[in-house]
C-alpha positions in Angstrom: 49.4 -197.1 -76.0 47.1 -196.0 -73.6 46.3 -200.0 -72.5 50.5 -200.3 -71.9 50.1 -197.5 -69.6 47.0 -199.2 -68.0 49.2 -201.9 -67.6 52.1 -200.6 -65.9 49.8 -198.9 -63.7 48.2 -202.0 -62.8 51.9 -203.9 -62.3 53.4 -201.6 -60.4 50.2 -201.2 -57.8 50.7 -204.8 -57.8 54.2 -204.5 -56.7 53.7 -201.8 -54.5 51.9 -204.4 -52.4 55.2 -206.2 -51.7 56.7 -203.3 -49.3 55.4 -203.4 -45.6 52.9 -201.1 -44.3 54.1 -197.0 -43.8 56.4 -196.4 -40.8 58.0 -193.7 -38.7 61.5 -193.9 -40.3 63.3 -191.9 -37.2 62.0 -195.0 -34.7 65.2 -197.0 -34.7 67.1 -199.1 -32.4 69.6 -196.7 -29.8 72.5 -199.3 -28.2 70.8 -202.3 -28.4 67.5 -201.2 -27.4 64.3 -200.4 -29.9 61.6 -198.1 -27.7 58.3 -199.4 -29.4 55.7 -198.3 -26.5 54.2 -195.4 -28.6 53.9 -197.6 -31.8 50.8 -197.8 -32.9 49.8 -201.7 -34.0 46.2 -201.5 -34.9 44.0 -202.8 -38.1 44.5 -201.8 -41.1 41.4 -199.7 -41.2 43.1 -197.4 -38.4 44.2 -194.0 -40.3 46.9 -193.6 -37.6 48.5 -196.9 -38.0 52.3 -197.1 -37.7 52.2 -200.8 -38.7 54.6 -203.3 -38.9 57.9 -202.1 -38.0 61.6 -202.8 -39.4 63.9 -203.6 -36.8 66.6 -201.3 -38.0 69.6 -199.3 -35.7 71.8 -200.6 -33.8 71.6 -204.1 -32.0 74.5 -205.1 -29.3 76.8 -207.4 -31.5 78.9 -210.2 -30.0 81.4 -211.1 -32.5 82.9 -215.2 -32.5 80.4 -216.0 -29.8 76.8 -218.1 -29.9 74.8 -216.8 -26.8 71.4 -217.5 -25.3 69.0 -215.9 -22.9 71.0 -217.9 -20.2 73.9 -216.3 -20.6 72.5 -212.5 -20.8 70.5 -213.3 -17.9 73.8 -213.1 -16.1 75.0 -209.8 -16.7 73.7 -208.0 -13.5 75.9 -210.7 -11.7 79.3 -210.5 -14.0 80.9 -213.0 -11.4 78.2 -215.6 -12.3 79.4 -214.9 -16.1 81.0 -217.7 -18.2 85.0 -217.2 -17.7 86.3 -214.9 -21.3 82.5 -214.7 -22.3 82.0 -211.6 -24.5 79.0 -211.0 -21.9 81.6 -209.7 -19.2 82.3 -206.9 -21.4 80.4 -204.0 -23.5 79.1 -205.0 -26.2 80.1 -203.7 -29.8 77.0 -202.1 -31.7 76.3 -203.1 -34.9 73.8 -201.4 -37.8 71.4 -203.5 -38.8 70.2 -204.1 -41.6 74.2 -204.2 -42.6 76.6 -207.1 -43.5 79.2 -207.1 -40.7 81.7 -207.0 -43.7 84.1 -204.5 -42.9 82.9 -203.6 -39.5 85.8 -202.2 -37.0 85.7 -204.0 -33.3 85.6 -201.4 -30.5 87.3 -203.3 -28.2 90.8 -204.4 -30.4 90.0 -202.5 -33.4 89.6 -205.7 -35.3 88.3 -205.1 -39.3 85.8 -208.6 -40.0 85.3 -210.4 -43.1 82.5 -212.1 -44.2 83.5 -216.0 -42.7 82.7 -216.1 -38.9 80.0 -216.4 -36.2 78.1 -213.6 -34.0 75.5 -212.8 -32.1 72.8 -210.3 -32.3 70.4 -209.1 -29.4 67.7 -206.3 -29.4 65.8 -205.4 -26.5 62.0 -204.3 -27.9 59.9 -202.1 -25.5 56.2 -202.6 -25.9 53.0 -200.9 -24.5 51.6 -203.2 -21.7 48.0 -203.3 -23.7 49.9 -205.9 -26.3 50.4 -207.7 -23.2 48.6 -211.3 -24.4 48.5 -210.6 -27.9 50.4 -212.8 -30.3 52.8 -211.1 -32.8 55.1 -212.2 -35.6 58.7 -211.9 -36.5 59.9 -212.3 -40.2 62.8 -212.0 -41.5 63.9 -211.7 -45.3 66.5 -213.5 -46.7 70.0 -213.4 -45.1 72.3 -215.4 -47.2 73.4 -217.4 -44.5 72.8 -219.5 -41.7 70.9 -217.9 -38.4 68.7 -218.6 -35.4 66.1 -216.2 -34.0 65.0 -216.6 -30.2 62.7 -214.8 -28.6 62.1 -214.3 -25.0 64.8 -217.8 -24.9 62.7 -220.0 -27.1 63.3 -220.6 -30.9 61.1 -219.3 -33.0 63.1 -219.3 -36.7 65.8 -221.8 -38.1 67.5 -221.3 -41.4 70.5 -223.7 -42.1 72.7 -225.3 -39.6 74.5 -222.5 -37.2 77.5 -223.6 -36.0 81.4 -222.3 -35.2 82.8 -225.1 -37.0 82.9 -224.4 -41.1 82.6 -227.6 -41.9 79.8 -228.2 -39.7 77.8 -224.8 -40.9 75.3 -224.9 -43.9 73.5 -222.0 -45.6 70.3 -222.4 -46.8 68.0 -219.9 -49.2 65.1 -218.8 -47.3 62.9 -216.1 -45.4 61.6 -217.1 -42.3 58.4 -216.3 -40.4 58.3 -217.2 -36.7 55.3 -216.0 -33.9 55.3 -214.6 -30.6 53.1 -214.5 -27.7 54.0 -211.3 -25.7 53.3 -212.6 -22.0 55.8 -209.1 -20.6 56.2 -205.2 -22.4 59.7 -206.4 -23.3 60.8 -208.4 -25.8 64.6 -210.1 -26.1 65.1 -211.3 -29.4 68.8 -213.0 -30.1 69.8 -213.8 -33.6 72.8 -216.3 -33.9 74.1 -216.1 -37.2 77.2 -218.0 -38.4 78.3 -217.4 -42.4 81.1 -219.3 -44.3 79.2 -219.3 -47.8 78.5 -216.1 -48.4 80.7 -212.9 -49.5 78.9 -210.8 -47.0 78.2 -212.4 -43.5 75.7 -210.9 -41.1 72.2 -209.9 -41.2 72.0 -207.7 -44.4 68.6 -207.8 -44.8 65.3 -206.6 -42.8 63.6 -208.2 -40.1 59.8 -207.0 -39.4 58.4 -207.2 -36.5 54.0 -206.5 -36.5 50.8 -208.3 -35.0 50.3 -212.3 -36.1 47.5 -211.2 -38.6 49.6 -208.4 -40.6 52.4 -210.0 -41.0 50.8 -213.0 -42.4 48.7 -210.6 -44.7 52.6 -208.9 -45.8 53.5 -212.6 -46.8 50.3 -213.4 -48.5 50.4 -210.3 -50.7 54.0 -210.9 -51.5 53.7 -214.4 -52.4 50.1 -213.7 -54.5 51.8 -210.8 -56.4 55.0 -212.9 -57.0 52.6 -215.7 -58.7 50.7 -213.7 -60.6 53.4 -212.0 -62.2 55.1 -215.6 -62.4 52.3 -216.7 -64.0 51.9 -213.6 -66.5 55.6 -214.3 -67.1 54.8 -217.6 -68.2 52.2 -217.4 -70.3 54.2 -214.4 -72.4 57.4 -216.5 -72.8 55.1 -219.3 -74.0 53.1 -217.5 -76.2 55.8 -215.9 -77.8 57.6 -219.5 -78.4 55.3 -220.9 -80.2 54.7 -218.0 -82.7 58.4 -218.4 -83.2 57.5 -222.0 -83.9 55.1 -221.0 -86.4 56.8 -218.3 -88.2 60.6 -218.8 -87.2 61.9 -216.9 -90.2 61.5 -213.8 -87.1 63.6 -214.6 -84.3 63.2 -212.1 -82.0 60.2 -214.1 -80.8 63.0 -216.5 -80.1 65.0 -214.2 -77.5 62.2 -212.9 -76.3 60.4 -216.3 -74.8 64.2 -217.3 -73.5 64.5 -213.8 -71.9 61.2 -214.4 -70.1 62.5 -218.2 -69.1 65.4 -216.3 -67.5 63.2 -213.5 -65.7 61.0 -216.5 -64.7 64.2 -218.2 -63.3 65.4 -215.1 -61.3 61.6 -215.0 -59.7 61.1 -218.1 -58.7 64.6 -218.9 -57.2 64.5 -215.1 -55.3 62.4 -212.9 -53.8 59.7 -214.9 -51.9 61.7 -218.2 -52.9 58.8 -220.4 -53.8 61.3 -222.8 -55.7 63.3 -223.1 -52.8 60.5 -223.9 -50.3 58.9 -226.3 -53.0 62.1 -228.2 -53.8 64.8 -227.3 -50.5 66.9 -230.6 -51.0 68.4 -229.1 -54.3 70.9 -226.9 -51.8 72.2 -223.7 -51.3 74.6 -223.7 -54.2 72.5 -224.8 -56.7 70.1 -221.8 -56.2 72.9 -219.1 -55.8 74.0 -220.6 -59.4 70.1 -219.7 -60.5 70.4 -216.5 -58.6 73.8 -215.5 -60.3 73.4 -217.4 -63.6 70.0 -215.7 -64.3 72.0 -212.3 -63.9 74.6 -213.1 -66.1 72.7 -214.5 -69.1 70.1 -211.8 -69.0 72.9 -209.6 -70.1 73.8 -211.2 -73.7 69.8 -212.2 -74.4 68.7 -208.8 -73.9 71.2 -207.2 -76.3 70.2 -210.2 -78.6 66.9 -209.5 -78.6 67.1 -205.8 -78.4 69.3 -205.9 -81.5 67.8 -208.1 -83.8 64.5 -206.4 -82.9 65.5 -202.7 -83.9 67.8 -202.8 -85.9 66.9 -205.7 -87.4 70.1 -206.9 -87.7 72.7 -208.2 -84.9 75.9 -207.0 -84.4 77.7 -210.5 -84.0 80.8 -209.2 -82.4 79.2 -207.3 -79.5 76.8 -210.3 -79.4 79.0 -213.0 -79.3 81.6 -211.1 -76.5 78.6 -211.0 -74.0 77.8 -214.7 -74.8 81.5 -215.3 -73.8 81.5 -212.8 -71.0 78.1 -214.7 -69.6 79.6 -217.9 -70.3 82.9 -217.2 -68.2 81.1 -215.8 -65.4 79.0 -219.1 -65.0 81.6 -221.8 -65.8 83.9 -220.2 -62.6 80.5 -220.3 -60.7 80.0 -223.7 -60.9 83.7 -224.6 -60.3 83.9 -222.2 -57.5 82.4 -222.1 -53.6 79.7 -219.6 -53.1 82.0 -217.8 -50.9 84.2 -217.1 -54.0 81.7 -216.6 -56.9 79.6 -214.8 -54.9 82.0 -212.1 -55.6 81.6 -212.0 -58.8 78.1 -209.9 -58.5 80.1 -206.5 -58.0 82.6 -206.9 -61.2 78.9 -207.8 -63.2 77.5 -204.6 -62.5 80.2 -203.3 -64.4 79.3 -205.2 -67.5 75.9 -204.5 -66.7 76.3 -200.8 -66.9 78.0 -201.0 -69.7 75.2 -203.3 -70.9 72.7 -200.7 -70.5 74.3 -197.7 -72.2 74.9 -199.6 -75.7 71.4 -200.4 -75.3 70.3 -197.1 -74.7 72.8 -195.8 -77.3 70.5 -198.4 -79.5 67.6 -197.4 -78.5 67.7 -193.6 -78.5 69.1 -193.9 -81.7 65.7 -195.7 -82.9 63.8 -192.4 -81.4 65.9 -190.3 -83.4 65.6 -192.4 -86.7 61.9 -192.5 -85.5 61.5 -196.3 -85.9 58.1 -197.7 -85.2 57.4 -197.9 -81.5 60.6 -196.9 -80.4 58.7 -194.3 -77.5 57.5 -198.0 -76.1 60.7 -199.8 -75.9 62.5 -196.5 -74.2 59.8 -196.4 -71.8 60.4 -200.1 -70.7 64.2 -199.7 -70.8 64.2 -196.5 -68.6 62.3 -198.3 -66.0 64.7 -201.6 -66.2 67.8 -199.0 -66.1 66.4 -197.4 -63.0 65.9 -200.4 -61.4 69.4 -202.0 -62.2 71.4 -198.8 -61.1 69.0 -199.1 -57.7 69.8 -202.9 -56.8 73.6 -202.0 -57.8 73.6 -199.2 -54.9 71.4 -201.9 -52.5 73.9 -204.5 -53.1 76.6 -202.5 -52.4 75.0 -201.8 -48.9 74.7 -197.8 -50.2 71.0 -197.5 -49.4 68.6 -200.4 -47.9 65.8 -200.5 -50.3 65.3 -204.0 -51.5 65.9 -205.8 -55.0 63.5 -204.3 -57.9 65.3 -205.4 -60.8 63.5 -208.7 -61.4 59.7 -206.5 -61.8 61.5 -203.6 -64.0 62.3 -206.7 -66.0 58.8 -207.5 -66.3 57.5 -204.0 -67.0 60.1 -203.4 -70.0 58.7 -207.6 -71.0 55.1 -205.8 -70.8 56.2 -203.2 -73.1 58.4 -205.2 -75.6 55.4 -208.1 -75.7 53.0 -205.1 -76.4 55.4 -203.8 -79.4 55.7 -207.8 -80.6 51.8 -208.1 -80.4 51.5 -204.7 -82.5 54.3 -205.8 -84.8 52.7 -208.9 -85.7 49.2 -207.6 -85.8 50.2 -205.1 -88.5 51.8 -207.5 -90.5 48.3 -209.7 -90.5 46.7 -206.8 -91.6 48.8 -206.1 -94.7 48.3 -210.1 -95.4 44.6 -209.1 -95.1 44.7 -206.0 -97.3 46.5 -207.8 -100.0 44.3 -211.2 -99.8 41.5 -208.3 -100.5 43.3 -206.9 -103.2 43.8 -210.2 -104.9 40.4 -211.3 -104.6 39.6 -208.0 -106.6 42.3 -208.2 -109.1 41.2 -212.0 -109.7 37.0 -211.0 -109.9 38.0 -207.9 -112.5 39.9 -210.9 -114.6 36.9 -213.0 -114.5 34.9 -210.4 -115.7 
């Protein structure tokens, strides 16, 4: 027990390393403008480091229009302004991080959907002493098509941005672009167009820090997403072939093909190593990993949880989640993203429903005091946690970021540990009785 707990400790210190550096959380962007002059950007030795810092409040927002440093360059001169260019006028304000789903226009009280095209600008104060020093922009994954400029030149590309839908393309990827600060003010623009996606809009963070911590951010990120890959890996493996061995026990089984999915969900999220490896595969077919990892977790888990417990599976409930899964996946791949994507807020439904019969199962375990039962509620209280957290991210209720993916791998820690302790015990009885034969057959021969 106490080397599980060592483990988690060690995971989630891992993980830990995955979030940017601390930050004044009242520092935000005020109409368009993000005052950054007493920010403190200094090594990571520095006690009074502020660090890298989110770009979040409120960035002008130019909705149906694709503008450029050019064209805000005019606004001191509005007769000099494109004829009916959205730069003529005040600009909306829109929160950011936030999907621009839902947002109502100031100007004509207009309510958007996910499909269009907008704009984005910020305007970053710095302290002149940054003057010459070379920062870094990154920005998570958007779901959708977007260019960042700063100070007019291009600096990040993901997808094609365009007002045409059928000349748009999404595309699955973070981005990391860098900066040479030649003024103390910094215009970034962000055209984003979106015709894939449910929610349109940039919906996730954007970090902006010195050249040498960002880099460090992405390094730690990508280092603890392969080492838990490759932990992941190994456990389904190992677990596969004791299956192969012994497969009169098939919870082994379940287990390997629950970490094959977990290993799926990882490497097609998150840091998107798959993606970057292998980007000619498209944008669908890695929202199909994305969702299709999500939806067969669901029936595996209550598989495996099932057969290991109790012992037994309930083939009903079993087979109604298989279907469930099944459904959910066979209207994804017949579907546009745009339409499936959808889907993810009806699937937290069975997902919560998910979770209570399998904490119904497993508190009932702890009552009926059934070996190691403490380990596996442990495990599931973490992954329950985690799943009601991404459910309120994804719903735009709180900006966190996904955790659902390492929960998994903290309750697979503790149900590999349960496996290992399972199986360990059993070699011992075969031990204890090969001993006992051996004396039974000596006393005959005497």
């Amino acid at each position: 027990m106490k080397s599980f707990l060592c483990l988690v400790i060690v995971l989630l210190c891992l993980l830990s390393c995955r979030h940017a550096s601390k930050s004044r959380p009242a520092t935000k962007a005020v109409k368009g403008v993000l005052d950054l002059r007493d920010w403190n950007f200094e090594p990571e030795s520095n006690s009074n480091r502020d660090g890298i810092k989110k770009l979040a409040g409120d960035w002008e927002f130019y909705w149906q229009e694709l503008l450029t440093s050019e064209d805000f360059s005019c606004k001191d001169s509005i007769s000099n302004c494109k004829e009916n260019s959205a730069i003529a006028s005040t600009p909306d304000y829109m929160p950011t991080p936030h999907s621009w789903n839902g947002h109502k226009m100031q100007d004509n009280s207009t309510i958007l959907g996910g499909e269009g095209y907008a704009t984005y600008r910020l305007s970053v104060l710095l302290s002149d002493h940054l003057v010459g020093e070379v920062f870094a922009l990154r920005s998570e994954y958007q779901g959708t098509a977007y260019r960042i400029y700063v100070d007019s030149k291009l600096i990040q590309s993901v997808g094609i941005v365009d007002r045409e839908k059928d000349k748009a393309q999404a595309m699955h990827l973070p981005t990391l672009g860098f900066i040479k600060v030649t003024r103390n003010r910094l215009e970034i623009i962000v055209q984003v167009s979106n015709y894939h996606n449910r929610l349109g809009g940039l919906w996730n963070h954007i970090y902006l820090g010195k050249s040498d911590q960002i880099q460090s951010l992405v390094n730690q990120r990508r280092g603890t997403d392969l080492f838990v890959i490759g932990i992941i890996f190994i456990i389904g493996i190992y677990h596969l072939l004791i299956w192969s061995i012994r497969r009169k026990e098939s919870s082994p089984l379940y287990f390997s093909i629950l970490c094959i999915i977990v290993l799926i969900r990882l490497l097609s999220t998150s840091e998107y190593l798959f993606v970057e490896a292998f980007p000619q595969l498209g944008y669908k077919f890695y929202c199909l990993l994305e969702y299709g990892s999500i939806y067969f977790c669901v029936p595996v888990a209550i598989h495996y949880f099932t057969l290991s417990i109790q012992k037994k599976s309930n083939k009903y409930i079993i087979y109604l989640a298989y279907l469930i899964a099944s459904s959910f996946f066979i209207f994804a791949i017949s579907t546009p993203v745009r339409i499936f994507s959808h889907t993810a807020e009806i699937y937290q439904f069975v997902l919560l429903a998910s979770i209570i019969y399998l904490m119904y199962i497993i508190i009932y375990s702890v009552i009926k005091r059934i070996e190691y039962s403490f380990i596996s509620l442990f495990g599931f209280l973490v992954l329950s946690a985690a799943i009601i957290q991404d459910i309120l991210y994804s719903r735009e209720i709180i900006q966190t970021g996904f955790f659902g993916p390492y929960a998994l791998v903290a309750m697979i820690f503790s149900q590999a540990m349960i496996l290992s302790l399972k199986f360990s015990k059993a070699f011992k009885k075969v031990e204890e009785l090969t001993e006992s034969l051996e004396l039974k057959v000596k006393e005959r021969k005497n």
